[in-house]
Every structure is written in C-alpha cells, then in structure tokens.
N, C-alpha and C positions, 0 to 999 in steps of 0.2 A: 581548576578541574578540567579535564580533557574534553576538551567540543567534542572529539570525534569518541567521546565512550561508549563503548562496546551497549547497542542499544540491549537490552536485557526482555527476553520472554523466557515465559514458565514452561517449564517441562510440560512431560505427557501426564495429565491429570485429569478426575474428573474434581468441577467445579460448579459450585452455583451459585447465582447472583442472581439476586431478587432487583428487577425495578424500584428504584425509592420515588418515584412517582405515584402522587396519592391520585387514589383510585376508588371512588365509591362503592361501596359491597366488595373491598379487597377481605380474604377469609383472615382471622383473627392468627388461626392456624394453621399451618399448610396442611392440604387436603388430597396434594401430589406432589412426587419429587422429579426434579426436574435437572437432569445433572449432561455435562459435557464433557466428553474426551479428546482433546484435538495436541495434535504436534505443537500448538503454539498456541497462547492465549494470553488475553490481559482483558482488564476489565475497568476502564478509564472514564471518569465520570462527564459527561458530554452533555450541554446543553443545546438541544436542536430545536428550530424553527417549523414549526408544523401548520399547513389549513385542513378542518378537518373535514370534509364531508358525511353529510347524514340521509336518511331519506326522507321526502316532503310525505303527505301525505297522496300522492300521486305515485310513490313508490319511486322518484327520481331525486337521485344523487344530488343537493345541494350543497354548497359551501356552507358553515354554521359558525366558522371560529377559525381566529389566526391566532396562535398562543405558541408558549416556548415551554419544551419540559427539560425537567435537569432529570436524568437517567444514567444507571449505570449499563455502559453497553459493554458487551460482550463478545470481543474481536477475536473471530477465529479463522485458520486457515481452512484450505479446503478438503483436510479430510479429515475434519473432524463430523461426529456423531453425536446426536442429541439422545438421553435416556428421558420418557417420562413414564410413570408408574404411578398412577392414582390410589388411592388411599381413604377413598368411600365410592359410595356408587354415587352414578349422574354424572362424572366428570367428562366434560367436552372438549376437545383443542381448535383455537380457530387460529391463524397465523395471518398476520395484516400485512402485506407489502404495501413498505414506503416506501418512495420514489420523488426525486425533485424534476418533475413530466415536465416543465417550461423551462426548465433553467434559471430560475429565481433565486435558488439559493432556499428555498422552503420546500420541505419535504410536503407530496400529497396522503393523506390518509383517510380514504373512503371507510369509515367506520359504521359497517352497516353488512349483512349475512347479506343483501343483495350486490353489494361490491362484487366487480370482476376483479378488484384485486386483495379478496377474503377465499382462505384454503380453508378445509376441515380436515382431518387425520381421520379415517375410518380404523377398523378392527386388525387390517392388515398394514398398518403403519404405512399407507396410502395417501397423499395428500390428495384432495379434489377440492374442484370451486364449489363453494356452497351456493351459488346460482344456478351448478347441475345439479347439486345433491341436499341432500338435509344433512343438518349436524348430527354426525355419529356421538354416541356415547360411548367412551369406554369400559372395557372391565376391570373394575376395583381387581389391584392386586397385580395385571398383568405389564411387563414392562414393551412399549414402545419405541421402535429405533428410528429418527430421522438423520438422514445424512444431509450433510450441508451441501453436497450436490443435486440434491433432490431438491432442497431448497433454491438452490441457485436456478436450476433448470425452470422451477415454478417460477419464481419471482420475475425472468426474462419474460415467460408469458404472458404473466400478469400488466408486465406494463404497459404493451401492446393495446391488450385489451382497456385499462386504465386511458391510454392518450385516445382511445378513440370515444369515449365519454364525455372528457374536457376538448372532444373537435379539436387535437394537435395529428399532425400529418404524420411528425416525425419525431422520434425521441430517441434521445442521444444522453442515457446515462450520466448523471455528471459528478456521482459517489458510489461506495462500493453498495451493492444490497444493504440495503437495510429491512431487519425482520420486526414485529413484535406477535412473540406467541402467547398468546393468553392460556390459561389454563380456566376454565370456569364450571361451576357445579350450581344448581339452583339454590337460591338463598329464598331470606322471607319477600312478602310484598312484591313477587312474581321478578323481582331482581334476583343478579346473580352475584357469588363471591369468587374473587378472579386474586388469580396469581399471571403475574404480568413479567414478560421478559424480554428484552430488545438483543436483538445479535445481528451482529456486522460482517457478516463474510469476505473473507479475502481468499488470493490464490494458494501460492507455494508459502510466501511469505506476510508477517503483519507490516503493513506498509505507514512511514511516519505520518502524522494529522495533514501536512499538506504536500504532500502526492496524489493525485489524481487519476482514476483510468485513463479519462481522455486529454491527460497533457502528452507531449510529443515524447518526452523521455520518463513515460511511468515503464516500459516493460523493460529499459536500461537498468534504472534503479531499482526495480525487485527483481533483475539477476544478478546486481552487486550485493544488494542485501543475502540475497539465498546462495550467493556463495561464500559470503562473510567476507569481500572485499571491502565495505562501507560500514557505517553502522549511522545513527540516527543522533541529533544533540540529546542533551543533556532533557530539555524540555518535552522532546517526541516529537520533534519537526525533523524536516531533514536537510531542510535549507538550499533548494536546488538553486534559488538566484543568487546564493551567495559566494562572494568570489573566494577561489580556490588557492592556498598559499602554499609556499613552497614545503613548509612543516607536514602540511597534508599531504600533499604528495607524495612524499618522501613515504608518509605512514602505511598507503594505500601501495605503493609498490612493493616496500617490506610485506606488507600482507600477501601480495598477490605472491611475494617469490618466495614465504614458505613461512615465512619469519624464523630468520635463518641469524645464525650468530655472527659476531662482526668485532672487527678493532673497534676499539674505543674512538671517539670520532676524534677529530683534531681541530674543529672549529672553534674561535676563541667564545663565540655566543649561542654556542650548544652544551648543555653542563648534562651530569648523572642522573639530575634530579627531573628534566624535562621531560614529557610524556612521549614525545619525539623522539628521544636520544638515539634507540636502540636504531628506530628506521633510518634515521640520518646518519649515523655510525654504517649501516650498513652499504646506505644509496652511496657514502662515502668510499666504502672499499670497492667496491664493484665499478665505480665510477660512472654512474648515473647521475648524480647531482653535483655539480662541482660549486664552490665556493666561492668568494673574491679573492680579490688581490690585497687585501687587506687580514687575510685569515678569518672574514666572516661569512654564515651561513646566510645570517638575515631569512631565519623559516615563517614568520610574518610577512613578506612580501608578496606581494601575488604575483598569479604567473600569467603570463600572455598566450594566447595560442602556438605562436611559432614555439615559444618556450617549452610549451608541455609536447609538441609534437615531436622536438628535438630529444627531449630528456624518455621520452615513450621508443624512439626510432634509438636511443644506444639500449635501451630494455631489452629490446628485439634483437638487439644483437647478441646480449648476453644471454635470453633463453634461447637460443638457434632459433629464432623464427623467421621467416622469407623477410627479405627487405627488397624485394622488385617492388619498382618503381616506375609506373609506364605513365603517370597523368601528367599532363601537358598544362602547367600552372598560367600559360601566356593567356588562356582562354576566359581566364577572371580579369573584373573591369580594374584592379588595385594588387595586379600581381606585384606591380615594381615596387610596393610596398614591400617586400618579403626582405629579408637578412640575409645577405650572401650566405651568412652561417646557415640558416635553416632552410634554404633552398632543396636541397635532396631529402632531409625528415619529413617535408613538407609537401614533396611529390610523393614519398611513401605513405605519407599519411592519407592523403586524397585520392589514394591507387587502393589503398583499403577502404574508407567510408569514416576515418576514424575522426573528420571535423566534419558538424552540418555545415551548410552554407546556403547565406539566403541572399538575393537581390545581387546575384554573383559576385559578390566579394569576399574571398579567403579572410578578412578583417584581421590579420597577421598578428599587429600591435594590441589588440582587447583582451582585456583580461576573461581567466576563463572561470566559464561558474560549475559549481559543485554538479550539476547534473549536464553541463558539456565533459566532466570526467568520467560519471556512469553511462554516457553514450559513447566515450572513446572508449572504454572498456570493454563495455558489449560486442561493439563491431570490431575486437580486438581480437576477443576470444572467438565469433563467429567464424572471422575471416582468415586469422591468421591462428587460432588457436587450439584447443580439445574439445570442442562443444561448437552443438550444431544450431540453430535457432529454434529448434525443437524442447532442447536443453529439457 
C-alpha cells in the first residue's frame, strides 16, 4: 500500500464523541448535547500522560496523581465551532486547560474551580476564569456556541498564568492545545454527573502524531499538507526524519505540477501497477527525473541534497520560475564537496533559502528527509512562487 496515501479527514460535519474515560458521577444519560462543526476532524483514540493537581486544604494547588488516561480526542482545525445545549436544568460547562508547562512530556491538569487554568461559559457563550467568576448555569434548552479560537485565545492565557503557580519563568508549548470540557449538572451526595470531552486544536490543517509546533519545520509541513502537496503514512505519522526517495519525489512534483497526464514511463522498474507510475511517467516526460544507463528508475533510492536541489532547479525551469543565482557557495566550510553537476542548482537553491544549513556546510552528499522536502517547498513557493508567507 502506498506510504504516501492520501492522509484522509472528514468533511464538514457535526460530530460527537464522548470521552471513554471512566469518570465517577458520569450521567447514565446524556443530560446535554454536545456537537462540532469544523472543516476537518477525526477522532483518534490517544493515551496521554497526565499530573493532576488538586486543592489542599489551604486552598493551594498540589500535585495528587501521575496517571495515563486512554480518551477519544477530538482533533479540530481552527474554525471550527462547539454546539452545546443542555437538556435539564443546573447544567454547568467548566473547560480544563492542559498544557505540558515543563516540558516533560506529561500534560498539567490543575483540577480544581480555583485553577487559573479552569474556564466557565456564562449565558452569553463567554468563556471566563472561575477564579474571577462563579460557575454559570445554563438554560435548559438553549444552544451555546464556542469557537475554537476563543478556545485557542483562552488556553494561551491560561498557561501563562498556569507556569507562574508551578514557579516556571518560561513556557514554550510543546503540543497543540489540549481542551477538556466537562459538562456537569448536580447529582446525588452533593456530587456531580459529568459528560466529559477532550479536543485538540490545530490551525488550517490536522497535523500527523508527530509534528510538532515547536520543531523547526512544523509551519513547512502544514503548508504542504494545506496545500495537498504531501499527505501523512498510512499510520498518521508523517515521518519528517525519514529519508526522502526518488519514488517520492517524483509523486510530490506531479502533485505540485497539477497532476497532469503523461506517456507512459519507459523505465524497465517502473510497471502500471506502481502507486508511483503515473508521477514518474510524468517527472519522465518533462525531464525532471532522468533514469540510468541501464533503463532503471531505481524510485527506492534516496536522494542527496545536491540531488533534490538539481532535480527542483530543472522544475523551475519548467514552471517559468526565476533561476537567478547570486550566492556565493565558496563561503561554506565543504563547498568542494559539491558536483560540478550541481554547482548552479546549488547556487540557485541557496539564493532562494530552499536548503537549511547548520555549522556552515552545504553537506552536498546527505541524504534528504521528508521534512528538508516540506521546507524546500515552502521557501519555494514563498520565494519564487504564488503565495506569500502569510498564505
């Protein structure tokens, strides 16, 4: 089956998903509906690492519990919209931002109405902190609208105020928002019955399990994904350390150039039935990808930097894009490593932005990984292409 198939979200729908995390005084019956509309959604069952925070009786925040729950989380882009509509009276919404404030890799969850980072939803679908306010109740019957940028905006907030609790100076995100909205109404024995929901906000697009906001190339790869240049494995990864082979390549430029019809390819290890066929047929006629001397494509091979820079620098020529070339390769410590061949893609490429480079070496020879392709992409289209960094 095809690594690079077409990652799959659901249309514009409204959806619900119930947390399957057991939850004491969860209502037998639901008691409110709780429904989402967003451009993109899925809802992938996620086991996260949580400490939970409670109040002492001093009314101050302690740690009480390190535990893992298994939840269905509910990944939405950002303009989607939350409905809730209660279905007796007494029902309250309280929203818990989680946040991994140390960078541990475990999510914080101050669970407790004195938390700065506990929202309530008043009457006018208003989020506030229940540290300034008491919990609103709603009206049985009326519908509720939370936007995920409301969300979004809070949760920034919230963590601000969250690190300065746990005494951290500085907090530096290191997953997308993570929500849980409870819905709750009073039950017996002065407890409550709660419908429980976890959602994960993203931007434009749903981004694969391991992308990251703060890696170097997360905003490469959700403007290859949102433009439908890439797609995600099979698993929901997206595999940005994995090296990039010629097969790929070959698929991602057909994408980029329209996917567009083509002779039938001539290579003897490219057949009809290959998930490739059609891009390497294409990369074929256009004369983007050339073959060996022996009539094979060999689309299993990876590609080196000079490689991809070379095979990007004839793309450019075929969509009329500039190919000035003004950078000065002498200035990196391993220039005379470069290929006579790829010496000019190589100066065009570095006159656009379209290779990083660390500890000043072009590293010519290295093969390249799936996310040095959605960063040559991006600074492709920036620089030389229809789209501004704005996009």
């Amino acid at each position: 089956m095809n690594a690079f198939k077409q990652w799959m979200s659901a249309g514009l729908a409204a959806v619900l998903t119930v947390s399957v995390l057991t939850i004491p005084g969860l209502a037998a019956e639901s008691f409110a509906d709780f429904r989402i509309d967003a451009a993109n959604i899925d809802v992938p069952e996620r086991v996260i690492s949580v400490e939970r925070y409670q109040s002492d009786e001093t009314n101050a925040l302690q740690l009480t519990e390190a535990t893992e729950y298994t939840c269905k989380l509910n990944r939405v882009t950002e303009d989607a919209n939350f409905y809730i509509q209660p279905k007796s009276e007494g029902v309250s919404v309280v929203v818990d931002y989680l946040a991994d404030l140390n960078g541990d890799g475990t999510y914080e969850l101050m669970d407790s109405d004195n938390s700065p980072m506990r929202d309530t939803l008043d009457q006018k679908s208003i989020l506030s902190a229940v540290t300034d306010s008491p919990i609103i109740t709603l009206t049985n019957g009326e519908t509720y609208i939370v936007s995920a940028e409301s969300l979004s905006s809070r949760y920034h907030q919230a963590l601000q105020q969250g690190a300065q609790v746990l005494g951290l100076e500085k907090v530096s995100p290191q997953s997308f928002p993570l929500c849980r909205i409870t819905l709750r109404r009073p039950g017996d024995n002065q407890d409550y019955e709660r419908q429980t929901y976890y959602l994960e906000l993203y931007g434009k697009v749903l981004i694969p399990s391991d992308v990251f906001p703060n890696q170097w190339y997360y905003s490469a790869v959700e403007y290859g994904l949102a433009q439908g240049y890439f797609s995600g494995m099979e698993d929901g990864r997206f595999g940005p350390d994995e090296q990039l082979n010629r097969a790929q390549l070959a698929q991602v430029l057909w994408t980029v150039g329209g996917c567009l019809e083509a002779e039938d390819s001539r290579f003897s290890d490219v057949v009809p039935d290959d998930w490739f066929y059609h891009a390497v047929s294409w990369c074929q006629q256009e004369g983007l990808i050339v073959g060996y001397a022996d009539g094979t494509f060999l689309p299993d091979t990876p590609l080196t930097r000079e490689q991809l820079v070379s095979i990007l620098y004839r793309y450019a020529r075929y969509a009329g894009s500039s190919l000035r070339a003004t950078a000065d390769l002498s200035q990196y410590d391993d220039c005379d490593e470069v290929s006579v061949w790829a010496r000019d893609s190589l100066r065009w490429a570095m006159t656009n932005c379209l290779l990083t480079v660390s500890d000043n070496s072009l590293r010519p020879s290295d093969t390249v990984s799936r996310a040095e392709l959605a960063s040559a992409f991006y600074a492709y289209d920036i620089n030389l292409g229809t789209h501004s960094n704005t996009w």
